[in-house]
Backbone bond lengths (Angstrom), bond angles and torsions (degrees), N, CA, C in turn:
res aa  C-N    CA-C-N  psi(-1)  N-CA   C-N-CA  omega(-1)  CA-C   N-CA-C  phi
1 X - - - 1.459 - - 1.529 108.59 -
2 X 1.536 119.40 130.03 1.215 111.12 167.12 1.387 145.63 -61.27
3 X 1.303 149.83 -179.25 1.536 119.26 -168.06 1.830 74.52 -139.33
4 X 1.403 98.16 135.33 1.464 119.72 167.63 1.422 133.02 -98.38
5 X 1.106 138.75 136.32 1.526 147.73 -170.33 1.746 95.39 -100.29
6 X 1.236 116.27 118.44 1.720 109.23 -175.60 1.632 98.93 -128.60
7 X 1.458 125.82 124.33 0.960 130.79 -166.25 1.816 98.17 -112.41
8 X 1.286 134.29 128.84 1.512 110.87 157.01 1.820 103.31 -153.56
9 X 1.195 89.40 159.25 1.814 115.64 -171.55 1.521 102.72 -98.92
10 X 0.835 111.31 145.10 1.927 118.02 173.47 1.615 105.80 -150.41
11 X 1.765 93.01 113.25 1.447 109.69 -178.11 1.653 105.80 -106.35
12 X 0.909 105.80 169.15 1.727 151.13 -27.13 1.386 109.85 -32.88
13 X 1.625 158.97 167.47 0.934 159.54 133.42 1.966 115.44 -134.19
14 X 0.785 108.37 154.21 0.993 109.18 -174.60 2.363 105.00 -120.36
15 X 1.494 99.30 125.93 1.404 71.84 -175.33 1.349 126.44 -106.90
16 X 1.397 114.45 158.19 1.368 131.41 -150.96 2.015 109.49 98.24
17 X 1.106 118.59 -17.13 1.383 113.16 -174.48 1.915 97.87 -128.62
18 X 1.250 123.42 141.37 1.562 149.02 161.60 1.741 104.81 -75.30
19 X 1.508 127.17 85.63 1.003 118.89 167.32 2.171 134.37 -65.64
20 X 0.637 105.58 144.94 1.645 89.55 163.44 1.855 118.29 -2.53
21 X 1.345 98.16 -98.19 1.409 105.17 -176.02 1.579 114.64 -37.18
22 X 1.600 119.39 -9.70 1.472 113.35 -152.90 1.778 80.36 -108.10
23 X 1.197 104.22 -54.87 1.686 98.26 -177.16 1.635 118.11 -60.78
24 X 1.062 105.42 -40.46 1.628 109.63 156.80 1.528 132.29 -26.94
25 X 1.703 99.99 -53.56 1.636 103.71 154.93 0.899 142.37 -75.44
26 X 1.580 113.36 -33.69 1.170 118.12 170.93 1.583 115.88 -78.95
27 X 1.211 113.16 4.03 1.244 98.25 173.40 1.974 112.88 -105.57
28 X 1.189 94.35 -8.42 1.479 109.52 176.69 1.524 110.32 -85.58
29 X 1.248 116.09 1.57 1.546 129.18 178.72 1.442 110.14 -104.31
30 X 1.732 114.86 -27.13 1.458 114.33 -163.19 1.719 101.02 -90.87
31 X 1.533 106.51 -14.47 1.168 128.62 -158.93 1.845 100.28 -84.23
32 X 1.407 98.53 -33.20 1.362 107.66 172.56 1.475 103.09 -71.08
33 X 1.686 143.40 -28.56 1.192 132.47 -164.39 1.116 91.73 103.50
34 X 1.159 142.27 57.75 1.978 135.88 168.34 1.528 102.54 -128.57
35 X 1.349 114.46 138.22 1.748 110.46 159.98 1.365 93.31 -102.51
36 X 1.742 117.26 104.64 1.631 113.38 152.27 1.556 120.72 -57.41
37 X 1.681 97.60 152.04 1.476 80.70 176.54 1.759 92.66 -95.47
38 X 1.049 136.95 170.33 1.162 119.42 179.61 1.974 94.64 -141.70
39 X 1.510 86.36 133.78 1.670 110.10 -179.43 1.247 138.42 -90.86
40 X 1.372 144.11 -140.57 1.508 128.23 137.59 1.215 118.36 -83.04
41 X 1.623 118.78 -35.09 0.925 123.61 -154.65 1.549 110.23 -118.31
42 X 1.822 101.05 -2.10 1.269 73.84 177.05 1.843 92.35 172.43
43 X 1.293 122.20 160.20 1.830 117.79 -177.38 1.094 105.38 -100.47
44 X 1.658 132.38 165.34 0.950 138.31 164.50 1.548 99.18 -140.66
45 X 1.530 113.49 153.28 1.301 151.52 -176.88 1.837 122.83 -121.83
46 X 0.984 114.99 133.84 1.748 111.66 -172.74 1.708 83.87 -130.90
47 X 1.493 107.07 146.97 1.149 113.96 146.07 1.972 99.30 159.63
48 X 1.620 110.56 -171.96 0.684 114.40 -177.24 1.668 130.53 -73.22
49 X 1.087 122.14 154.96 1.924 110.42 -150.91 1.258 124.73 -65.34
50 X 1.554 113.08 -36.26 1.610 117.22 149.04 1.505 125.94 -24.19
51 X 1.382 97.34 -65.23 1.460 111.26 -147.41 1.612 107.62 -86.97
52 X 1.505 117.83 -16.82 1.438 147.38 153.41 1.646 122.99 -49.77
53 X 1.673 83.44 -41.19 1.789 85.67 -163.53 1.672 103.61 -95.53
54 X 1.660 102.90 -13.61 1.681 111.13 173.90 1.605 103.75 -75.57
55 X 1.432 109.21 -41.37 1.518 107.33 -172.55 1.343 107.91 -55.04
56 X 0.731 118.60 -57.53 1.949 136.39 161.03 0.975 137.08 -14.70
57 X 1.553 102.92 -62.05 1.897 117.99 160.29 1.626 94.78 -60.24
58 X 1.456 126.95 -61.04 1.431 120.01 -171.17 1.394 117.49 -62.91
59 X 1.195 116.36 -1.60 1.129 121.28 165.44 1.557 138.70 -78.49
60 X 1.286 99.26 -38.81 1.611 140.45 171.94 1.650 101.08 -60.53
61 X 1.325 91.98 -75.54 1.547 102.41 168.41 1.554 121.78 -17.39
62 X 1.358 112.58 -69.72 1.109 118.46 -149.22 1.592 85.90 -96.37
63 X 1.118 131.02 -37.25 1.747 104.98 -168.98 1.481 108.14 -72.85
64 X 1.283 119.18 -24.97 1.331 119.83 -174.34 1.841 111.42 -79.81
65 X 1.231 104.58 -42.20 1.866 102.52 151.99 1.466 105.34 -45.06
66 X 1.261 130.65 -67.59 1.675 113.34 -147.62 1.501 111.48 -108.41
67 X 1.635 102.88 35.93 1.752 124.24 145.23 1.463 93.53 127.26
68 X 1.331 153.07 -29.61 1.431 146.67 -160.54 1.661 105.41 -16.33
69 X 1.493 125.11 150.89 1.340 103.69 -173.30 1.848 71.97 -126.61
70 X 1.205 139.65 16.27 1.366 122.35 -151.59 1.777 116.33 163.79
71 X 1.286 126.12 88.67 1.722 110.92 -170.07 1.512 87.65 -131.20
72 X 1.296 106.00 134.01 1.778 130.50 -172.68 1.643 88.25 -117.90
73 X 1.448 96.50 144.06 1.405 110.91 -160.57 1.261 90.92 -133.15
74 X 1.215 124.03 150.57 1.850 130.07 144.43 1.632 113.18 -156.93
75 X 1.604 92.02 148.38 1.432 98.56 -162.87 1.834 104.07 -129.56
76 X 0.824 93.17 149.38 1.714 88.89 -177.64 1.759 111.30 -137.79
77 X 0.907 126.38 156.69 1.599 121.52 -171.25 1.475 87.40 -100.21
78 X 1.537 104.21 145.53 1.678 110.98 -178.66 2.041 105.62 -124.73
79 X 1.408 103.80 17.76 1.234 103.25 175.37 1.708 113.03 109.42
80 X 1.496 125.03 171.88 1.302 120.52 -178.04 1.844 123.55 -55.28
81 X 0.548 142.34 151.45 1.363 129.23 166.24 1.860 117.87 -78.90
């Protein structure tokens, strides 16, 4: 299975502060078993492509429940696992 690099943004945000919609995802990611690294502009996730692409949908999920107006995603393949 390949292992994926998943990058995504969750707007509105305001910077210097983690709004609702932003902790929402990231917490629907930690929930999967992920340590994001988390940026200004934006989190990233490593792991294998399954378990990446579930964090993801649960990710979606939940920022867009607790107001997201907008989450840009990118994913890149980082090689076999």
């Amino acid at each position: 299975m390949p292992r994926y690099r998943a990058e995504f943004m969750i707007e509105p945000f305001v910077e210097g502060s983690l709004g609702p919609p932003v902790l929402a995802g990231i917490k629907a990611v930690v929930e999967r078993g992920f340590e994001p690294q988390i940026g200004a502009f934006g989190t990233t996730v490593e792991g294998d492509a399954g378990p990446v692409i579930a964090a993801l949908g649960d990710m979606l999920d939940a920022a867009m429940s607790a107001g997201a107006t907008r989450v840009s995603v990118q994913v890149e393949q980082r090689g076999p696992s």
